[in-house]
N, C-alpha and C positions, 0 to 999 in steps of 0.2 A: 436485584438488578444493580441497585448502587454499588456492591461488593465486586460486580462483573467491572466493572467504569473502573473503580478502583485500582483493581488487578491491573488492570489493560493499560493505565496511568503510571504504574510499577513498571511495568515493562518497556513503558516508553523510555523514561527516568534511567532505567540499566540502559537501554541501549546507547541514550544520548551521552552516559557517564563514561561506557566504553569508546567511543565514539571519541571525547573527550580526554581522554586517557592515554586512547590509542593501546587498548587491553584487546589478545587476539580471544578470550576466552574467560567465561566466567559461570561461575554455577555456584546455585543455591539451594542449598534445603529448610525447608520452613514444615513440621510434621512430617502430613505424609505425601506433601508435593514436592518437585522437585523442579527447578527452572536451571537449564543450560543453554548459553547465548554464544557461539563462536560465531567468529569473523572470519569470513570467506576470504575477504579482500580488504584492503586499509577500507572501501566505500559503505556496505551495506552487512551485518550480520545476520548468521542463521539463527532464527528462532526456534528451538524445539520445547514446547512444554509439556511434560509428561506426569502423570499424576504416580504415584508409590503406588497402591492399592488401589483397589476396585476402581481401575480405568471407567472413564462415561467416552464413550466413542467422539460425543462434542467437546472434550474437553482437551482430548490430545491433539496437538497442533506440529504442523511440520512445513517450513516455508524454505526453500532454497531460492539462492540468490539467480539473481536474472543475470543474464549475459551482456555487460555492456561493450560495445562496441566501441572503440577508440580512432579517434579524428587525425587520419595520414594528412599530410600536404596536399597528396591527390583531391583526397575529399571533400577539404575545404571550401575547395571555387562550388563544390554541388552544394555543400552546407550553409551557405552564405544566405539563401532566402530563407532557412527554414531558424535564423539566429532570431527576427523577428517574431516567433510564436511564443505563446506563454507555454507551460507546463502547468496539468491540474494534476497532484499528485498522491498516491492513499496518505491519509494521515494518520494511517496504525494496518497494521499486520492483519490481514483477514480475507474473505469470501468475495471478490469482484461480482455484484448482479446489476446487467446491464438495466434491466427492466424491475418493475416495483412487483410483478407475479408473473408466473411463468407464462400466463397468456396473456401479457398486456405487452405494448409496444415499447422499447426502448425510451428512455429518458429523453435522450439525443444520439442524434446519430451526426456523420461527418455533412455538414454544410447548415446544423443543424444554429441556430442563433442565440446565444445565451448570454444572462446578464449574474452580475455578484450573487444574486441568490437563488439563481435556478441551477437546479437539482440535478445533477449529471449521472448519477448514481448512488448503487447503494453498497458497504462493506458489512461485509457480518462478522463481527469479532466478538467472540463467546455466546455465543447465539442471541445476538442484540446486532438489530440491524439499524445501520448509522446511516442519515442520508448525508452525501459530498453534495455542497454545491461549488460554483461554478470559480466563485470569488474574482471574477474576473471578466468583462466583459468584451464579447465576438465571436467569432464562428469556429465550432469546431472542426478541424481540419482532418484529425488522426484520431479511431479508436486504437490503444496500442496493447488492451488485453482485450479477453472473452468472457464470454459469462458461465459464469462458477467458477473462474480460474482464479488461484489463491494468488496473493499483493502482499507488499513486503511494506514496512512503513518508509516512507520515501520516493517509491516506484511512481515514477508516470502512468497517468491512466489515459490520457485527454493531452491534443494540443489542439492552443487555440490559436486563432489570426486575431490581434487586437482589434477593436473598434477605430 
């Protein structure tokens, strides 16, 4: 499990280097794994890790970039109340699950009240499930993915109205 944390810490570390760098592409071989990281857009990179040999179906990973939406003139005067929300963000590449088991009730849901260390969800990155909390306190306003839907590091998941 330490060795999953590890990995998943490497990965952070390339992205932020490229990121840093401003590199549209990089790839590595270590054995018989293979890690290749391109950049969609100067914003967010593609993740794909693929294992050389005897693939584990958990183990190969495939995350494409989200569609962001860029702020006209027009939109501004709509976007003006929504400057005030925070952003709860993934903080690593992985499995969005709204709920802690498939029949239990959502974390939180929109109008839902939450303070710095309640739990808004969970990510599964290398089959190790991470709870997100909130780090922030007030009401959430926007779910902005689904459950089981894959999350990029960086992606909004949660906005909230401050306290």
């Amino acid at each position: 499990m330490a060795e999953k944390d590890k990995d998943l810490r490497k990965i952070k570390e390339l992205i932020e280097i490229m990121e840093c760098h401003e590199l549209a592409e990089i790839e590595i071989k270590h054995g018989d794994d293979k890690i290749c990281l391109k950049r969609c857009s100067t914003e967010q990179p593609t993740v794909t890790a693929v294992p050389m040999i005897s693939p584990d179906p958990g183990v190969v990973a495939s995350v494409s970039k989200q569609q962001n939406v860029q702020s006209t003139p027009s939109s501004q005067a709509t976007a003006q109340p929504e400057e005030d929300l925070a952003e709860i963000k993934s903080p690593m590449v992985g499995t969005f699950y709204a709920t802690p088991s498939p029949e239990s009730e959502p974390y939180v849901e929109p109008g839902s009240h939450v303070d710095s260390q309640t739990v808004v969800c969970i990510v599964e990155a290398m089959k190790v499930m991470n709870e997100i909390k909130a780090e922030t306190g007030g009401t959430i306003t926007e779910v902005l993915v689904t459950n089981g839907q894959a999350v990029e590091y960086g992606q909004v998941l949660f906005r909230v109205r401050p306290d």
